[in-house]
C-alpha positions as CSV (number, residue, x, y, z in Angstrom):
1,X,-23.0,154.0,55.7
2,X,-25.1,156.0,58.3
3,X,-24.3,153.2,61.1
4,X,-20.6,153.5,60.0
5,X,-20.6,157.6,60.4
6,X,-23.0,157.2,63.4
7,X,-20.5,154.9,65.4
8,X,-17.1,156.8,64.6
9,X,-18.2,160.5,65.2
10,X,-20.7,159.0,68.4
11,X,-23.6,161.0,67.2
12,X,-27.4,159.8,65.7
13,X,-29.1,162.6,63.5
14,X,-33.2,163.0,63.3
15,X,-33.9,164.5,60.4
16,X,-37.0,165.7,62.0
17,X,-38.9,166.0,58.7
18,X,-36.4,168.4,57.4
19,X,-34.5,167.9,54.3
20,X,-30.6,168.0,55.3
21,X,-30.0,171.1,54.2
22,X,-32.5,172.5,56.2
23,X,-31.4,170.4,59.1
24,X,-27.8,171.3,59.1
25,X,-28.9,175.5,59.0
26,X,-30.6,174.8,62.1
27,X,-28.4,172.8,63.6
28,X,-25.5,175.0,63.0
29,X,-27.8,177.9,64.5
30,X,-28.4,175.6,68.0
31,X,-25.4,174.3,68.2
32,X,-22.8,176.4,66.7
33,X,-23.1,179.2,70.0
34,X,-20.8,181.0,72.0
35,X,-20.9,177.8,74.7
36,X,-19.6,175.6,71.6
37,X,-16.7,178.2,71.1
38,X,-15.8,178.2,74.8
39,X,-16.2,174.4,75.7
40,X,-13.3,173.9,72.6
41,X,-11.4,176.4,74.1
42,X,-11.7,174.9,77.6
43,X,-11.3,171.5,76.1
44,X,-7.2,173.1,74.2
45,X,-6.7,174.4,77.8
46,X,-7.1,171.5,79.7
47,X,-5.0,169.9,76.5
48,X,-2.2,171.9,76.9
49,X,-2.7,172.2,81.1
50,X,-2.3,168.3,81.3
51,X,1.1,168.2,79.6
52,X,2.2,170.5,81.7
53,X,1.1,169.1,85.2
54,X,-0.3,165.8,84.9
55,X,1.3,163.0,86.6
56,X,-1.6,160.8,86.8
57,X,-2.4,158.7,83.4
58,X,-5.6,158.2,81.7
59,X,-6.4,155.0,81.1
60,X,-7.4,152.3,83.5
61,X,-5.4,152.6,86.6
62,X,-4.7,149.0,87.5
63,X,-3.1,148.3,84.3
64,X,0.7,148.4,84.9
65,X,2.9,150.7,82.8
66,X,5.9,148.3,81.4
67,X,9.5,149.6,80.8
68,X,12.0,147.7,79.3
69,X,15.8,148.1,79.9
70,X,18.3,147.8,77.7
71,X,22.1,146.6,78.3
72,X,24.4,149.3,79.7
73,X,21.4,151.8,80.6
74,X,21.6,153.5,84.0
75,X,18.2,153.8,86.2
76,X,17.5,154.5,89.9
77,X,15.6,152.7,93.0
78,X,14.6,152.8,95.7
79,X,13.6,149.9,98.8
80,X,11.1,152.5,100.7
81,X,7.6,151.7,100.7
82,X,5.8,153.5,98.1
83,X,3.5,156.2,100.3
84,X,-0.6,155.1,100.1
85,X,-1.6,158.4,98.9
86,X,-5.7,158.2,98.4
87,X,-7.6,160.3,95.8
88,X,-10.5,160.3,94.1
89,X,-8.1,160.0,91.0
90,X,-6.4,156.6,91.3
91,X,-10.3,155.6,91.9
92,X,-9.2,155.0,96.4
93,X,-11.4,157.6,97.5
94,X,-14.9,157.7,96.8
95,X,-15.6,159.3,93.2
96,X,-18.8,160.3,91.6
97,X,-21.1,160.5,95.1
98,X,-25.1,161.3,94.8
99,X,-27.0,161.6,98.2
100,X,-30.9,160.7,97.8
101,X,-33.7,160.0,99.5
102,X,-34.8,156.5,100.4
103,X,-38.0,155.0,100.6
104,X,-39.0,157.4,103.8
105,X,-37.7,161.0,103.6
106,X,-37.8,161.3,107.0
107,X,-36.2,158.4,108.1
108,X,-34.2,156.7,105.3
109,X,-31.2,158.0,102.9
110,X,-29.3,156.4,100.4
111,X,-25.4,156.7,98.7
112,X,-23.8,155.5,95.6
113,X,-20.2,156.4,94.4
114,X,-17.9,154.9,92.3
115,X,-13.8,153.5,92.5
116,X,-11.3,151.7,91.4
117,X,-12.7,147.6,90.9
118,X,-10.3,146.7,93.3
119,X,-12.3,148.4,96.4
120,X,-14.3,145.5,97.8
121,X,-15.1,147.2,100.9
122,X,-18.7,149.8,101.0
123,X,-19.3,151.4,103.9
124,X,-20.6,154.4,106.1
125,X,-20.1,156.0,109.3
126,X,-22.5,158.3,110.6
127,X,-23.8,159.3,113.7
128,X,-26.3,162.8,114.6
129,X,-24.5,165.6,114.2
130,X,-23.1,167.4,117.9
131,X,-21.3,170.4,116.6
132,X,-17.4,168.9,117.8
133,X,-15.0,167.2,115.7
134,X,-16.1,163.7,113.8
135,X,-15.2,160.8,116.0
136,X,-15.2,157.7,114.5
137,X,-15.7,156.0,117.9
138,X,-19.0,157.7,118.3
139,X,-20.2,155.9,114.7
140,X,-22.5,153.4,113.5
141,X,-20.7,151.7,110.7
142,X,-23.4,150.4,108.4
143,X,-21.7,148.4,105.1
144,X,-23.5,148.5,101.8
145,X,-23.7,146.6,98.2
146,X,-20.6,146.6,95.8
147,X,-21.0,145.7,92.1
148,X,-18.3,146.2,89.4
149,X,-19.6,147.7,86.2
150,X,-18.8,148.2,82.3
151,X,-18.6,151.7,81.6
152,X,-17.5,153.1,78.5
153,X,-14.8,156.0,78.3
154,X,-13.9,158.1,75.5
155,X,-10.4,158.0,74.6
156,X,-10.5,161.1,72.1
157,X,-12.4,163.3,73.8
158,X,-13.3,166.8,72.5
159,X,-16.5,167.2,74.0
160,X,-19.8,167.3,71.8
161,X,-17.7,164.6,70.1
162,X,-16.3,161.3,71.6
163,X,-14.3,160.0,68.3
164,X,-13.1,156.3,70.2
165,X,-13.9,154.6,73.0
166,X,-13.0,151.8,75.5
167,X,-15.3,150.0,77.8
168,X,-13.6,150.3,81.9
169,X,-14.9,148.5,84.6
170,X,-15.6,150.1,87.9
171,X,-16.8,149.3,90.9
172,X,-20.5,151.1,91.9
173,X,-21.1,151.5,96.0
174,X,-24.6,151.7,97.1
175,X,-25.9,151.9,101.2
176,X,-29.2,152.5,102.6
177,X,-29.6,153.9,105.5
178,X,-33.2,153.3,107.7
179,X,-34.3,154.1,111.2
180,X,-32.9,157.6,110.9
181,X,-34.6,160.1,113.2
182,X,-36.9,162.9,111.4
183,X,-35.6,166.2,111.3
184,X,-31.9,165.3,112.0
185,X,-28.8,166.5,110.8
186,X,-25.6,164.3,110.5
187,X,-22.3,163.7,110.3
188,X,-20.8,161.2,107.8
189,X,-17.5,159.7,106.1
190,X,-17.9,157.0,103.3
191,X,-15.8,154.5,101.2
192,X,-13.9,151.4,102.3
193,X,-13.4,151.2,106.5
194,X,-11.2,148.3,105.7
195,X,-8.8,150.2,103.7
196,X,-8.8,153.3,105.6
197,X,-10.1,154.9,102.0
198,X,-12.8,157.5,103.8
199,X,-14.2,160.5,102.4
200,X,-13.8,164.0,103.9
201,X,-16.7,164.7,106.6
202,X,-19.7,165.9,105.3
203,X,-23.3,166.1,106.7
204,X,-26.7,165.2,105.4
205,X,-30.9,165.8,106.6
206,X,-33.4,164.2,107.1
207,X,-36.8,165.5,106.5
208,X,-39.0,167.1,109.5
209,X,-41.6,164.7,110.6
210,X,-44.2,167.6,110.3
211,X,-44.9,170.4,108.5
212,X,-41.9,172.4,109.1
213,X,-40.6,175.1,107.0
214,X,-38.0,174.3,104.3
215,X,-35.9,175.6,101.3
216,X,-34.8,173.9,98.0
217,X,-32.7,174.6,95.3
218,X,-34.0,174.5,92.0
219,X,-31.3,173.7,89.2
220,X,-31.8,173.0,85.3
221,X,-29.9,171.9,82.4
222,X,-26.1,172.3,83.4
223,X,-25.3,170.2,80.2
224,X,-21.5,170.8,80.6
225,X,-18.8,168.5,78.9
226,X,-15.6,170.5,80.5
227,X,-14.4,170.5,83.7
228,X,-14.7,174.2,83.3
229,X,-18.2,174.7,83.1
230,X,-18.3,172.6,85.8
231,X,-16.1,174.5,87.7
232,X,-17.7,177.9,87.5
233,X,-21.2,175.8,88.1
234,X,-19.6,175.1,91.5
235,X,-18.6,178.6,91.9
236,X,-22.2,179.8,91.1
237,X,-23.3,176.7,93.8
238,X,-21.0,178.2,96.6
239,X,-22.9,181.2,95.8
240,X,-26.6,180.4,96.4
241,X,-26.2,180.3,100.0
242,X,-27.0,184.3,99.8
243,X,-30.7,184.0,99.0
244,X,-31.3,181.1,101.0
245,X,-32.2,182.2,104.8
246,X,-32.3,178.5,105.9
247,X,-29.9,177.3,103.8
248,X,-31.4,174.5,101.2
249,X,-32.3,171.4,102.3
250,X,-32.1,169.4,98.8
251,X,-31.8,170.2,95.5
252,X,-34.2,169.7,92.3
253,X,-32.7,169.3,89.5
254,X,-34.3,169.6,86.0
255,X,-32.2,167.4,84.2
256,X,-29.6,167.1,81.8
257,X,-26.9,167.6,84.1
258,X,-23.9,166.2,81.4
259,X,-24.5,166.7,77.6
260,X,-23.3,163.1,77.2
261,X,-24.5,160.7,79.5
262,X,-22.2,157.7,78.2
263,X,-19.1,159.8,79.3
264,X,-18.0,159.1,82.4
265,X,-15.6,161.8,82.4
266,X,-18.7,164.5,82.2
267,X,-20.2,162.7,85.1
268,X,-16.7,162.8,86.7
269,X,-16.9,166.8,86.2
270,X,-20.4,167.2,87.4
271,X,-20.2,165.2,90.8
272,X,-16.9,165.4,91.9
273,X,-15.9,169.0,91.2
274,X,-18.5,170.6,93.3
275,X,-18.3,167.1,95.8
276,X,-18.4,169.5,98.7
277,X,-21.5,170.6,97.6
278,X,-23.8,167.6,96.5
279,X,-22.2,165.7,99.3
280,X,-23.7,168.0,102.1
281,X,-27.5,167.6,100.7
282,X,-29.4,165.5,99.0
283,X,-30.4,165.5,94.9
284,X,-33.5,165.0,93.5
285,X,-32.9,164.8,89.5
286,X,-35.6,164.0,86.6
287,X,-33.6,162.8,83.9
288,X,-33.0,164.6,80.3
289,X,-33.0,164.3,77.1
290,X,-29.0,163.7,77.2
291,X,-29.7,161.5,79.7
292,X,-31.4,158.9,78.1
293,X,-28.2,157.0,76.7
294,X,-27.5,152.8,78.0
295,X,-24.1,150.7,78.0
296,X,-23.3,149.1,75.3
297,X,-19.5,147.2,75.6
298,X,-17.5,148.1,72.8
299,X,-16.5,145.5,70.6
300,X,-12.9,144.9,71.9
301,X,-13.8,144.7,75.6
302,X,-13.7,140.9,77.6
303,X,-15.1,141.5,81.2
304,X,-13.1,140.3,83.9
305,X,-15.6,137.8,85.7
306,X,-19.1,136.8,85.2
307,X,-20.3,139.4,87.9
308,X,-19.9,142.2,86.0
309,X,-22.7,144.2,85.0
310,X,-22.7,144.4,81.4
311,X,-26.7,144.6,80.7
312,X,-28.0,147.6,78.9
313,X,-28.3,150.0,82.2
314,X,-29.0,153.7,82.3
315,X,-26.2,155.4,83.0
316,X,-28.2,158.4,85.0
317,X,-29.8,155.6,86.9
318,X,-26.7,154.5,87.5
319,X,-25.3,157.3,89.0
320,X,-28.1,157.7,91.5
321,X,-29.8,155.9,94.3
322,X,-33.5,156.6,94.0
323,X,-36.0,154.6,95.7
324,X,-38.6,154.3,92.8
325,X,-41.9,152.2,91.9
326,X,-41.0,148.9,89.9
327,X,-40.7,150.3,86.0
328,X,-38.7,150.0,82.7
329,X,-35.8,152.4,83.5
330,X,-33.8,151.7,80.2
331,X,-35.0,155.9,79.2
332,X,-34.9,157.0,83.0
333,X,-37.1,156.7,85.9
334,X,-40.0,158.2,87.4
335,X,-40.6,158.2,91.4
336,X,-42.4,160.5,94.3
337,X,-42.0,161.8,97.9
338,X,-43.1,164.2,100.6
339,X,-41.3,166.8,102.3
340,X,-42.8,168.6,105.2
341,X,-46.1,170.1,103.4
342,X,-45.4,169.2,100.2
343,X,-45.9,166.1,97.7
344,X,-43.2,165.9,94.9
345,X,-43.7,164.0,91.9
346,X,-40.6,163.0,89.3
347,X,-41.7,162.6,85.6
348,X,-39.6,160.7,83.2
349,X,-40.2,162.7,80.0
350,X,-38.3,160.1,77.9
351,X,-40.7,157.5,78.2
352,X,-42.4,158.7,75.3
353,X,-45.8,156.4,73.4
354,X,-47.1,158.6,70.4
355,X,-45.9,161.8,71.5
356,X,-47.1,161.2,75.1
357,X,-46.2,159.7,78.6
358,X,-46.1,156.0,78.1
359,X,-49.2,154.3,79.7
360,X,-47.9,152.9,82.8
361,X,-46.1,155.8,83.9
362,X,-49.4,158.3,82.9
363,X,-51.5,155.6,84.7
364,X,-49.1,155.9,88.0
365,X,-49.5,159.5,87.7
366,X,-53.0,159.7,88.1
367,X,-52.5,156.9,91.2
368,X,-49.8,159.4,92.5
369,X,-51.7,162.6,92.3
370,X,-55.0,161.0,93.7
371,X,-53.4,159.5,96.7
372,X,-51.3,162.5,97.9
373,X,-52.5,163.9,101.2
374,X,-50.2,166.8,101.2
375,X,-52.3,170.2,100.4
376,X,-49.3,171.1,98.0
377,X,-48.3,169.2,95.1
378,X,-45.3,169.9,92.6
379,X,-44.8,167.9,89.2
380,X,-41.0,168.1,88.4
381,X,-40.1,167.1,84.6
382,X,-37.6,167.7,81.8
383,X,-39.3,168.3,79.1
384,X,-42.2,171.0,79.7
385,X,-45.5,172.1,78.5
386,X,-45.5,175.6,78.6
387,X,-41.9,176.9,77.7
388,X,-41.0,179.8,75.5
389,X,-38.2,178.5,73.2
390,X,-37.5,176.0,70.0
391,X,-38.5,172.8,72.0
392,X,-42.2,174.4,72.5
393,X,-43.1,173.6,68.7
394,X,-41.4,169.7,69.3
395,X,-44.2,167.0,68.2
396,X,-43.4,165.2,71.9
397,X,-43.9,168.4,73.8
398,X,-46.9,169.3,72.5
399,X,-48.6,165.9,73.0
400,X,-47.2,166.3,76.6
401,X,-49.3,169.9,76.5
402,X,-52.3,168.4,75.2
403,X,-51.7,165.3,77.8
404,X,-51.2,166.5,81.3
405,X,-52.7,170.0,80.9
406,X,-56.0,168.9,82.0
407,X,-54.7,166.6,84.6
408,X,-52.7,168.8,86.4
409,X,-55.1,171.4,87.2
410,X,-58.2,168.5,88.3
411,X,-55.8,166.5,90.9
412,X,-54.4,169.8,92.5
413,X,-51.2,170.2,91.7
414,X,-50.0,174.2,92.0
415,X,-46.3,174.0,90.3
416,X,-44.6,172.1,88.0
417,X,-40.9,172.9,87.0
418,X,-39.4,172.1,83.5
419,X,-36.2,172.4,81.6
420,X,-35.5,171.5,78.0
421,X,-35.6,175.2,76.8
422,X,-32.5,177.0,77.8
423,X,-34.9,180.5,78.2
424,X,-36.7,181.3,81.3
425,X,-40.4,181.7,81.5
426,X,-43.5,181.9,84.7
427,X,-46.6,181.2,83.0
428,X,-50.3,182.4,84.2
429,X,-52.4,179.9,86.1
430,X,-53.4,177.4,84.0
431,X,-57.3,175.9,83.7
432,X,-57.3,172.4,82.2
433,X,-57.6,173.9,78.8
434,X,-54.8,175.5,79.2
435,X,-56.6,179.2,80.0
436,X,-55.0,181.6,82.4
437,X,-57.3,181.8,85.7
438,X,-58.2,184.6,87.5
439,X,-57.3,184.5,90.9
440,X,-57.3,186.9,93.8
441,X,-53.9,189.1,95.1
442,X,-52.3,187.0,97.9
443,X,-49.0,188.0,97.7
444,X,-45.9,188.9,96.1
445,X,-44.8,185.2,95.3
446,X,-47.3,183.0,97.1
447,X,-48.0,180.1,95.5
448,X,-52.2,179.0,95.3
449,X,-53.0,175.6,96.4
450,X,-56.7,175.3,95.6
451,X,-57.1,176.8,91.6
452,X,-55.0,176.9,88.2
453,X,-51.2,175.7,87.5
454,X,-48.6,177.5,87.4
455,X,-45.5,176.4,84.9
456,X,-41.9,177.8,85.6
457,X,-39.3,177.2,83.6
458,X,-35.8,177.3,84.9
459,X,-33.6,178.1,82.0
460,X,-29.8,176.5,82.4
461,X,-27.2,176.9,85.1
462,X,-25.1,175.8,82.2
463,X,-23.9,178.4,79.7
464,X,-25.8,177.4,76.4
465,X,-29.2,179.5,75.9
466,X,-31.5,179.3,73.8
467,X,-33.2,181.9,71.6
468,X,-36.6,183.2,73.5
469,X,-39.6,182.4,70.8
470,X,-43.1,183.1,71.1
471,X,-46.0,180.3,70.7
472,X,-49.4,181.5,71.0
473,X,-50.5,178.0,72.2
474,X,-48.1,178.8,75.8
475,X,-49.5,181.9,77.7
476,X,-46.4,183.4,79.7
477,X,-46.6,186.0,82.1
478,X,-42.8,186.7,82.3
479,X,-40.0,185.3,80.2
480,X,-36.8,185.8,78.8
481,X,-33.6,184.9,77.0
482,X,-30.7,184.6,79.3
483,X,-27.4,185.6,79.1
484,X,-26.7,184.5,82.4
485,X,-27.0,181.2,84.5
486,X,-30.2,181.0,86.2
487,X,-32.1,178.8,89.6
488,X,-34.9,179.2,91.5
489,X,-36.1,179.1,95.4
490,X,-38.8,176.9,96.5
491,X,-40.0,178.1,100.5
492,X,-42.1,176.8,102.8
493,X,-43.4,178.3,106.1
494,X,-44.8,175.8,107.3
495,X,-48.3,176.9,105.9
496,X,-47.8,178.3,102.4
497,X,-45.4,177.7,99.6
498,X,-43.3,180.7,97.9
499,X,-41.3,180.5,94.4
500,X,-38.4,183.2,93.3
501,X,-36.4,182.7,90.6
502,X,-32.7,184.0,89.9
503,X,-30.2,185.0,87.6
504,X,-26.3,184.7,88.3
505,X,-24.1,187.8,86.8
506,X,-21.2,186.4,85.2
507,X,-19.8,190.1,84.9
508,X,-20.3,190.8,88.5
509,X,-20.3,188.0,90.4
510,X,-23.9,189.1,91.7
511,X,-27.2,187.2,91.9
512,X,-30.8,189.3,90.9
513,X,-34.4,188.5,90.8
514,X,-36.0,187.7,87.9
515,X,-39.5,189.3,87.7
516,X,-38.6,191.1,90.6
517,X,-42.3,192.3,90.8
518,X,-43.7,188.8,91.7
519,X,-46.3,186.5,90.2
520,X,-48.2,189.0,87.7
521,X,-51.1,186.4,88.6
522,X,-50.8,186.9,92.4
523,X,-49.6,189.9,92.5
524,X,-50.6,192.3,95.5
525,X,-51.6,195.8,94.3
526,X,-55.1,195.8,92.9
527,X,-54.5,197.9,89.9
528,X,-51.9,194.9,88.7
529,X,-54.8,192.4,89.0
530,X,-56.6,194.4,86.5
531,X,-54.0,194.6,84.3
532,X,-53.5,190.7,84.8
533,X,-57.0,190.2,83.6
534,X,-57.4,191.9,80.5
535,X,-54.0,190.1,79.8
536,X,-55.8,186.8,80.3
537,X,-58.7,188.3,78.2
538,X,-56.4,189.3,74.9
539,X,-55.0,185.7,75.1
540,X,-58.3,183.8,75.5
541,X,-59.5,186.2,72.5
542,X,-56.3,185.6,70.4
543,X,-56.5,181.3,70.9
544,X,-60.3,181.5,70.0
545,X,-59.3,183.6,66.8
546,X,-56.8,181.0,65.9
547,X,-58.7,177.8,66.4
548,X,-61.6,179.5,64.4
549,X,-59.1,180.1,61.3
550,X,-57.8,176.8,61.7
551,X,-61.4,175.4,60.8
């Protein structure tokens, strides 16, 4: 019975430990929220907004729409040629694009994007940007890798709940680019050269070859499944600019980008509506809890040919290009890079072995950390240590705490970013047990390099938040519920690395600091340091007190 009720409303309950009453009071209390309210009023509008407008059918697009005639009934044609109209609609035009890095920051960059099966042709044209119009004489054309693959698409769709489905095939595009100069911007159009089916112009960056100064944008947990939210995410996107005085040159992303990773229609909404955005800059993405989801062909479906992939893939996977160490990718992936000054490590925080990062990937961890040069090092990962919300008391977060807190601190690593918990917190410096460290004032939001951890998380772009809760066993020097979208700002100089977070009012249209007064633990006026201290103190005092009772 619970396969049966699993399969038809496309949900799997864990209990958790909880008896079901107790499960369904909580779960109405995280789930049952203003962004549930909205999303199934955005999901009636769009309803109502496609009977209206839409002259495109769902569905799969190659499959012809019969009409029988009867005797004596009067019709119309026509002998013109139908006009070739491309969009990324009727799957001509590249849909679903995701610019990463490649093996090489500064000299490689890869593509994928999806279209109708029909599209044979992959390809690129690029060439180093010269500030005149795109000529496609002045291109290298470089073709890529097509594959057609089974996808599954909802065919009642009312977001949180996909009632049927049908398995689609499409085709998946994938280049690499190599031999790129470092430090270079250019120009590029993608999709099939044969057909004339290009994208609009857009540019991408390669990284500097030294240490030169950059900016990133730092995203979390957009977990939309309208094309609304997606829509005013784009909005917020076209905003960011403001606070950037370089302008970004690639985004982090926390994960959970879609709330269902087995609808292609929520990654439709999340790459294609702000597709002038992602486009122009490359994405590096840990992947999420709602991420974690493979195909599986429903039972109707008969693929085409023999070539089409039909294995149990990861659709996040899938709807990226990462250049990653050879690993088990069925929960997500894990993978690393340098930019500039500045090693970057990806955790995949599904790959979970008794409540801890599964062997290999802790084991490539330590082989990661040890072997970066760079003299900054940021962990990225979904699912957080030190977070102030409902997911801090989850049995798989706190054997992550208990895991990497005394790794992180030993192999020098100064930040790590989180998501998960839709709240927003800045923790002390962390020790390896987890203490906060005393360190010296060096500015408003330097970041050190040589002493303690420091643990932001980044709260939701989205519009589902999470009630803030206390947990003595995470020591936070500034957090908060939101009410508002928030993202963060990585800088570097050249010499040091800086960290400011943001919040985006709805109301206004405006974007704020959060903790406007800097890092309490590095922050510049001596009397704060003090204060920052005996903070430390009263925690360290308060966890000694607690383990003590506990024996």
């Amino acid at each position: 019975m619970r396969e049966k009720v699993i399969g038809f409303i496309g949900l799997d309950f864990d209990l958790n430990g909880l008896t079901f009453t107790d499960f369904l009071s909580q779960a109405v209390k995280d789930y049952i929220t203003d962004s549930l309210y909205t999303g199934l009023g955005n999901i009636g509008a769009d309803i109502l907004y496609s009977f209206a407008v839409d002259t495109f059918p769902e569905g799969r697009p190659e499959q012809l729409n019969l009409i029988t005639f009867e005797e004596g009934d009067e019709f119309t044609f026509t002998t013109e040629e139908v006009p070739d109209n491309p969009t990324i609609e009727n799957g001509k035009l590249p849909g679903m694009l995701a610019v990463n890095f490649g093996d090489d920051p500064k000299t490689a960059k890869n593509f994928v994007y999806f279209t109708d099966s029909r599209i044979e042709d992959t390809a690129i044209a690029y060439y180093p940007f010269d500030n005149k119009p795109f000529d496609i004489a002045k291109a290298t054309v470089k073709s890529g890798d097509t594959e057609i693959y089974a996808m599954r698409r909802p065919l009642i769709d009312v977001g949180l709940l996909a009632v049927t489905k049908t398995t689609i095939e499409k085709a998946r595009h994938t280049i690499s680019l190599t031999g790129l100069q470092p430090g270079t911007t250019y120009y590029y159009r993608i999709g099939s050269v044969e057909d004339g089916y290009l994208s609009p112009v857009y540019t991408f960056k390669t990284a500097p070859a030294d240490n030169a100064p950059f900016e990133a944008l730092l995203i979390s947990d957009l977990q939309g499944y309208t094309a609304a939210e997606y829509r005013q995410a784009a909005k917020i996107l076209a905003s960011v600019n403001k606070v950037f005085d370089l302008g970004y040159d690639f985004v982090i992303d926390m994960g959970d980008s879609v709330d269902s990773s087995s609808n292609i229609k929520q990654y439709g909404y999340y790459l294609d509506i702000p597709q002038a955005i992602w486009a122009n800059t490359t994405m590096v993405s840990t992947t999420g809890n709602h991420e974690t989801k493979v195909f599986e062909p429903t039972d109707d479906y008969v693929p085409s040919s023999s070539e089409v992939v039909t294995s149990a893939y990861n659709y996040m996977v899938a709807h990226h290009n990462f250049s990653y160490p050879s690993q088990d990718t069925s929960t997500g992936v894990y993978y690393s890079f340098d930019y500039s000054g500045v090693h970057f490590t990806v955790l995949n925080t599904n790959d979970i072995e008794d409540n801890k990062l599964g062997e290999a990937q802790y084991n490539w961890l330590i082989a990661d950390l040890e072997g970066a040069d760079k003299e900054y090092k940021v962990v990225i990962m979904h699912k957080g240590p030190y977070t102030k919300g409902s997911h801090s008391y989850d049995a798989d977060v706190e054997g992550l705490r208990a895991q990497l807190t005394p790794v992180f601190p030993q192999y020098g690593v100064s930040l790590v970013l989180q998501g998960h918990d839709h709240t927003y917190t800045e923790s002390y410096y962390l020790d390896e047990e987890g203490k906060p460290v005393n360190l010296p004032a060096t500015g408003k939001q330097k970041l050190t390099k040589d002493k303690g951890t420091l643990y932001i998380n980044l709260g939701t772009l989205g519009n589902k938040y999470y009630d803030y809760k206390d947990n003595e066993d995470v020591p936070v020097a500034y957090g908060k519920g939101l009410a508002n979208p928030t993202f963060g700002k990585l800088y570097f100089d050249g010499k040091d690395l800086y960290y400011q977070g943001y919040e985006y009012d709805l109301a206004s249209d405006t974007i704020k600091e959060l903790n406007p007064y800097g890092l309490l633990t590095n922050i510049i006026v001596a009397g704060a340091v003090v204060v920052t201290v005996l903070a430390a103190g009263a925690f360290v005092i308060l966890r000694e007190i607690k383990i003590k009772r506990a024996k």
